[in-house]
C-alpha positions in Angstrom: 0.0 0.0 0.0 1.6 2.8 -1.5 0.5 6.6 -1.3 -0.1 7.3 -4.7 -1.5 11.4 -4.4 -1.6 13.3 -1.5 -3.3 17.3 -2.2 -2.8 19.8 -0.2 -4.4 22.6 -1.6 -8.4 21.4 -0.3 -7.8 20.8 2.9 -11.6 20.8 3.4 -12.4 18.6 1.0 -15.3 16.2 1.7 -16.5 14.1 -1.1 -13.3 12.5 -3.6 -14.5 10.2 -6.0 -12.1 8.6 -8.9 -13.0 7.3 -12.0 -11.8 3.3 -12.0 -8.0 3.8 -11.5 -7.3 6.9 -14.1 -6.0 9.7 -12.6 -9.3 11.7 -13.3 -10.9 12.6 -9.6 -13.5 15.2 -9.0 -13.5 17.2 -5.1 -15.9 18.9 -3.4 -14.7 21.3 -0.1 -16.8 22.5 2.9 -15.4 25.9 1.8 -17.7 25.5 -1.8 -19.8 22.8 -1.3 -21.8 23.8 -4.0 -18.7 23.4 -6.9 -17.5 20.6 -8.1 -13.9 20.8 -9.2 -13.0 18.1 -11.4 -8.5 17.5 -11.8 -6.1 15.5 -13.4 -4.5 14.7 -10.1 -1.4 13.8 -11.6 -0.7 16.6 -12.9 -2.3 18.9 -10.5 -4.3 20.3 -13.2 -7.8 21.1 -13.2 -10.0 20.0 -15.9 -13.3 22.0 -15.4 -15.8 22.7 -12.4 -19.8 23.0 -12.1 -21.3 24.7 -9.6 -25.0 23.8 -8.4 -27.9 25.9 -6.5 -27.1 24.1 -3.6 -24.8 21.7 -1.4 -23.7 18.6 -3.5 -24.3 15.5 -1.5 -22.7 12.7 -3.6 -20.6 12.3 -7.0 -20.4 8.6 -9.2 -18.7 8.2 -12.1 -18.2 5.4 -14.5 -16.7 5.0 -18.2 -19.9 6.8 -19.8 -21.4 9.2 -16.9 -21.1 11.5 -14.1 -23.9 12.4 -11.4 -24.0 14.7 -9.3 -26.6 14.8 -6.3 -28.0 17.3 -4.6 -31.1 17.2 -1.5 -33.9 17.3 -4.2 -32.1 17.3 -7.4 -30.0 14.7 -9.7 -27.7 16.1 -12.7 -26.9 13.6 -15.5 -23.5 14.7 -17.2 -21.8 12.9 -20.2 -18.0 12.0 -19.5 -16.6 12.4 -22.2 -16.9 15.8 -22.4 -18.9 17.2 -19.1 -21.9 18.2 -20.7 -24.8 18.8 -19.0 -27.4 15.7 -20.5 -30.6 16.1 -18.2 -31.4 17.3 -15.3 -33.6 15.4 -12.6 -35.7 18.2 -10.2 -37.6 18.0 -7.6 -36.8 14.3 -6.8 -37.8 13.3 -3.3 -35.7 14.8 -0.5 -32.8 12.9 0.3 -30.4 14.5 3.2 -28.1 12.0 3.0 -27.6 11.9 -1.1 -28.0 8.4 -1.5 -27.6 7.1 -5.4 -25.5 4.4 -7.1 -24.4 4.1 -10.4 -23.9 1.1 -12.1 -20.6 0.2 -13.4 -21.0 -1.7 -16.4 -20.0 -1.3 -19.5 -23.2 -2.5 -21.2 -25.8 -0.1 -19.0 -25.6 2.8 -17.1 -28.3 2.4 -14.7 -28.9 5.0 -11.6 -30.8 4.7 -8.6 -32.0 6.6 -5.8 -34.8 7.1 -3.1 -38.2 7.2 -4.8 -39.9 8.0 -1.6 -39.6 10.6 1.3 -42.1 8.3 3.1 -41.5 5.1 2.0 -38.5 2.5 1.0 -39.0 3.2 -3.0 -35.6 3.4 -5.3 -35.9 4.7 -8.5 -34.5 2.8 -11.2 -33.5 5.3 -14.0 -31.3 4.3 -17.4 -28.7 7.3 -17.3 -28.2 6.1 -21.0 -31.0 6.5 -22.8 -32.2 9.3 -19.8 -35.8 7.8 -19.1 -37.0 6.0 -16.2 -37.0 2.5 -15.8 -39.0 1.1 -12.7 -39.7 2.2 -9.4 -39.1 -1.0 -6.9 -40.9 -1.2 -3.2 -37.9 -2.3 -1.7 -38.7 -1.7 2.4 -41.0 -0.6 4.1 -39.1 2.2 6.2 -36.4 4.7 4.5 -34.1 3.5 2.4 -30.5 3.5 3.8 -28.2 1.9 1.5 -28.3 1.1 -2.3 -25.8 -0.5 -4.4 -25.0 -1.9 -8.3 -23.3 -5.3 -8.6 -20.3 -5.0 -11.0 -22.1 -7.0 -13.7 -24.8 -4.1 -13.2 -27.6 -6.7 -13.3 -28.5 -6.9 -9.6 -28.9 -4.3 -6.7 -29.1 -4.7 -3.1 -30.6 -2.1 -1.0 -31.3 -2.2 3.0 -33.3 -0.1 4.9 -32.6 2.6 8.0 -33.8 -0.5 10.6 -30.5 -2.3 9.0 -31.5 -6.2 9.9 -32.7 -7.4 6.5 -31.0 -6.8 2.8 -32.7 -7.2 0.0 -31.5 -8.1 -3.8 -33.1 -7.2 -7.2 -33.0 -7.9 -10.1 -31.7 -4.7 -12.9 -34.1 -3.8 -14.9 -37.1 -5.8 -14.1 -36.5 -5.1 -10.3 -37.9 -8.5 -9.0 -36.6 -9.7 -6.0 -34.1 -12.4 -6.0 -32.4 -12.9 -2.3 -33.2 -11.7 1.0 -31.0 -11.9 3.9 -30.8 -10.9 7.6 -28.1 -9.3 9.1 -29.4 -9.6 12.8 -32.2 -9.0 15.0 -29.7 -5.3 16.0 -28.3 -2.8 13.4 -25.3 -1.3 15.5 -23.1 -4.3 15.8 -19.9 -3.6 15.2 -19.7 -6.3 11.8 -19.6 -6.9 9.1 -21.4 -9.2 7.1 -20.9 -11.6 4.1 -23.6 -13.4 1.9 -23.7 -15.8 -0.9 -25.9 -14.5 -3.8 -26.8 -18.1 -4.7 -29.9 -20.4 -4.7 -29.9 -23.8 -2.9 -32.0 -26.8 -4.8 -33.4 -29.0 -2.1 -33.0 -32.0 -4.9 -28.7 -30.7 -4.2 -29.6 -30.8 -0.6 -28.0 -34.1 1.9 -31.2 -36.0 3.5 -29.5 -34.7 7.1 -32.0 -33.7 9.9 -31.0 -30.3 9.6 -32.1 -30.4 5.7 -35.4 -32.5 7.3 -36.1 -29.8 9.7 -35.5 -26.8 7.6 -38.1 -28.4 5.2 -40.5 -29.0 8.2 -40.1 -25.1 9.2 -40.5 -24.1 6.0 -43.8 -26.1 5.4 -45.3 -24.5 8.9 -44.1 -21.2 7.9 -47.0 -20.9 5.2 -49.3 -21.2 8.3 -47.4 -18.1 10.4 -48.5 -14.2 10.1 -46.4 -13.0 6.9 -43.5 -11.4 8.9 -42.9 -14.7 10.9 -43.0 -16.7 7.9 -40.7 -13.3 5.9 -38.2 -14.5 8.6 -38.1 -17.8 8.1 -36.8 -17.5 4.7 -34.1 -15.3 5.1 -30.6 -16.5 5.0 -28.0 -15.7 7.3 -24.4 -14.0 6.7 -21.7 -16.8 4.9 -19.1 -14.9 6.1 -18.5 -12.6 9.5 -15.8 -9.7 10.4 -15.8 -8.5 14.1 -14.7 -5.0 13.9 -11.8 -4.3 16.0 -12.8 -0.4 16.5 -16.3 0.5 17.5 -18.5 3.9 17.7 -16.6 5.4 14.1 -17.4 5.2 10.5 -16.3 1.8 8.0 -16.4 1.4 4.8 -16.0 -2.3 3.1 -15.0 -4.1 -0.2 -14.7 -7.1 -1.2 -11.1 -7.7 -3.5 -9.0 -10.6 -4.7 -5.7 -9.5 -3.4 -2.8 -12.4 -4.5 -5.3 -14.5 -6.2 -6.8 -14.3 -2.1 -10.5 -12.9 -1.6 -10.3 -10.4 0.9 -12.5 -7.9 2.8 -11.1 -4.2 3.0 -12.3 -2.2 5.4 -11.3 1.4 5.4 -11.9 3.5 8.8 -12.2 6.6 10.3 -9.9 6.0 13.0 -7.2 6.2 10.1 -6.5 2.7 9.3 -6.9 0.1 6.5 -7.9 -3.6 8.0 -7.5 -6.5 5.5 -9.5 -9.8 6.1 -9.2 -13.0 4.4 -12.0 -14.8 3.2 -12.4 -18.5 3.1 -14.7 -19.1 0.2 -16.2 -22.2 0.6 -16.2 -22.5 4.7 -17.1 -18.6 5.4 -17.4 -18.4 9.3 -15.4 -15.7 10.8 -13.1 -13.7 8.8 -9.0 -13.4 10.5 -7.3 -9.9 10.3 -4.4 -10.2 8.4 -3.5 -6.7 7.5 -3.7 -3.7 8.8 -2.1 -0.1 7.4 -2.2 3.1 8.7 -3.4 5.6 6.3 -2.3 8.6 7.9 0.6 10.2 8.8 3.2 7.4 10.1 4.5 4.3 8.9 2.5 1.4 7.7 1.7 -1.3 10.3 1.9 -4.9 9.6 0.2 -6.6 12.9 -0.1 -10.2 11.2 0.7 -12.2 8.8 0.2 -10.1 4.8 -2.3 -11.9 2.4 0.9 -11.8 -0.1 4.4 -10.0 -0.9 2.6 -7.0 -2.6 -1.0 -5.5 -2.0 0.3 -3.0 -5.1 -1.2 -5.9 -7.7 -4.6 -5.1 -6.7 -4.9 -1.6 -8.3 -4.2 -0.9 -12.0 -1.7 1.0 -13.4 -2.0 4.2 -15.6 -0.4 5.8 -18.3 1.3 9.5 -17.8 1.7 11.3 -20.7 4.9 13.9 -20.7 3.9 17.0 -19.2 5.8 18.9 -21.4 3.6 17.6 -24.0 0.2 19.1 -22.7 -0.8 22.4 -21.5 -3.7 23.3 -18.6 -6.8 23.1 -19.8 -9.2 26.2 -19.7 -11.9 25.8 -17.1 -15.3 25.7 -17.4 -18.4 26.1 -15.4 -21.8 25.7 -15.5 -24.4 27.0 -13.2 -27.8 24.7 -12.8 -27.4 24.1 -16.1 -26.7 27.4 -18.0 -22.9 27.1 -20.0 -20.7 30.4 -18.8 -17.7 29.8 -21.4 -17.5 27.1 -24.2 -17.4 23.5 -23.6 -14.2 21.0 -23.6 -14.1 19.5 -26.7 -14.3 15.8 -26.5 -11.2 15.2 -28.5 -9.2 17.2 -26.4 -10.3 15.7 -23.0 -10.6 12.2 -24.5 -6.9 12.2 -25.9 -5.6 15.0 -22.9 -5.7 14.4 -19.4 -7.5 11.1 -19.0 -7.2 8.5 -21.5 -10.7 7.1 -21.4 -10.1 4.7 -24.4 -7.3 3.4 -22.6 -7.7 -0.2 -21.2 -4.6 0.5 -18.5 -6.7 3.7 -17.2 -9.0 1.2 -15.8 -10.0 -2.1 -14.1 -10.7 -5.2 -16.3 -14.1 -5.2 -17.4 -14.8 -9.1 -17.7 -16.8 -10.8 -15.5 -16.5 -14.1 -14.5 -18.8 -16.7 -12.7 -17.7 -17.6 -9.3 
């Protein structure tokens, strides 16, 4: 684990969001939380900026789009080039600027809270700019939404935090359910398998013979008993060392090793292994400081290098490019002319270049 960029001149900075592993990343500082300054951070140069008629909650990008969102509004921008494609008002109020953005190369699906008083998400193509389903995924708010990296599923949970749900992209029909716990602030996380069991596959055990009987009886049992019943538990567990502060977790093949990454605020990386076919609970194996200081190595490393698990990129000669004139564009009205698309293309971020980004096959596991 290697500091690749370290900026110093947005100290405040609250949302940074990169696209894949190019060096195009777009900031957003508590001084201007309204602007959204978008750089070619290895160059230190900025590309354009936006500004919006209020705070911008969230910012995702992938190979074809950028959103930005705001309490009640959603702006759809095209990468390429940062135009301004359609702009989404008036959507219901979200505080927390919850979207996701799918990742695939194929679609380009967004979603967000459909409800203020409900757990709706909106499925909108960001494509073709036209809505694609509204799903009833909870019954309270909404708290968490996310694409799988196929963009063909999305899991969502709600602000109770005990049951996950899984749909299917675009149809929106419900393929797993799982439950996380009877309590939403234990300090874990948890793993699940996104996999159907055939009871013909099953062992005659009696476990198989009971779960068969408890099934049968749930059809008998008010609808949230027999709800519960069918909800799978976690494969896989991590017990967070640090409680009361902020995690966020990914799942990565690191040395041909599936691990969990955990990223805190207490400063620190933690890296878990994974054992894919037993699951149970998850050792630490890793653990960096992200901070100011040396790296930590606590345990045993997953492998010789944790570099191998981000992609490289190309860096054209400085010498060979100038800065870019900025741009910005206020709720949608241009003030100065646009970037054209061969020059940011074929300039600061090689979109077209495979070694900008992560592979983009998929494979069955």
């Amino acid at each position: 684990m290697d500091c690749i960029h370290r900026g110093g001149e947005s100290p405040d900075v609250y949302i940074a969001e990169r696209l894949f592993s190019s060096s195009l990343m777009v900031l957003v500082s508590r001084s201007t939380p309204f602007r959204m300054n978008i750089y070619h951070f290895k160059k230190s140069t900025e590309i354009c900026n936006y500004s919006y008629s209020s705070n911008i909650l969230a910012v995702k990008l992938n190979r074809q789009r950028l959103i930005v969102c705001l309490e009640e509004a959603l702006y759809i921008h095209n990468i390429k080039d940062m135009k301004l494609l359609k702009s989404l008002l008036n959507t219901p109020p979200n505080p927390k600027g919850l979207c996701a953005l799918s990742v695939s190369l194929s679609s380009s699906y967004l979603a967000y809270p459909g409800s203020f008083t409900a757990g709706e998400v909106t499925l909108y193509d960001a494509l073709n700019l036209n809505t694609v389903t509204v799903i009833s995924a909870h019954a309270s708010h909404v708290a968490a939404i996310a694409f799988s990296a196929s963009g063909t599923s999305l899991a969502s949970a709600s602000e109770r935090g005990t049951v996950i749900r899984v749909f299917s992209v675009p149809d929106g029909v419900k393929l797993f359910e799982f439950r996380r716990g009877m309590k939403s602030n234990t300090e874990t996380v948890h793993i699940f398998r996104l996999e159907h069991h055939s009871p013909s596959q099953e062992s005659p055990s009696w476990s198989a013979y009971m779960g068969k009987m408890f099934s049968a009886a749930s059809t008998y049992l008010p609808s949230q008993v027999s709800e519960m019943m069918h909800q799978d538990r976690a494969f896989a567990t991590v017990r967070l060392s640090v409680a009361g502060v902020r995690n966020i977790a990914a799942l990565s093949m690191i040395q041909k090793v599936l691990c969990l990454l955990v990223a805190s605020l207490d400063g620190h990386l933690y890296i878990y292994n994974i054992d894919p076919q037993e699951g149970g609970d998850c050792p630490l194996v890793k653990k960096h400081r992200l901070f100011d200081g040396d790296d930590e190595a606590e345990l045993e490393a997953c492998g010789p290098s944790y570099a191998a698990a981000v992609a490289t990129c190309t860096n054209p000669d400085p010498a060979s490019s100038s800065a870019l004139a900025g741009y910005c564009e206020d709720v949608g009205v241009k003030r100065g002319e646009l970037i054209p698309e061969h020059e940011f293309a074929d300039g600061p971020v090689c979109l077209d270049d495979e070694q900008e980004f992560p592979p983009v096959s998929f494979q069955n596991s």
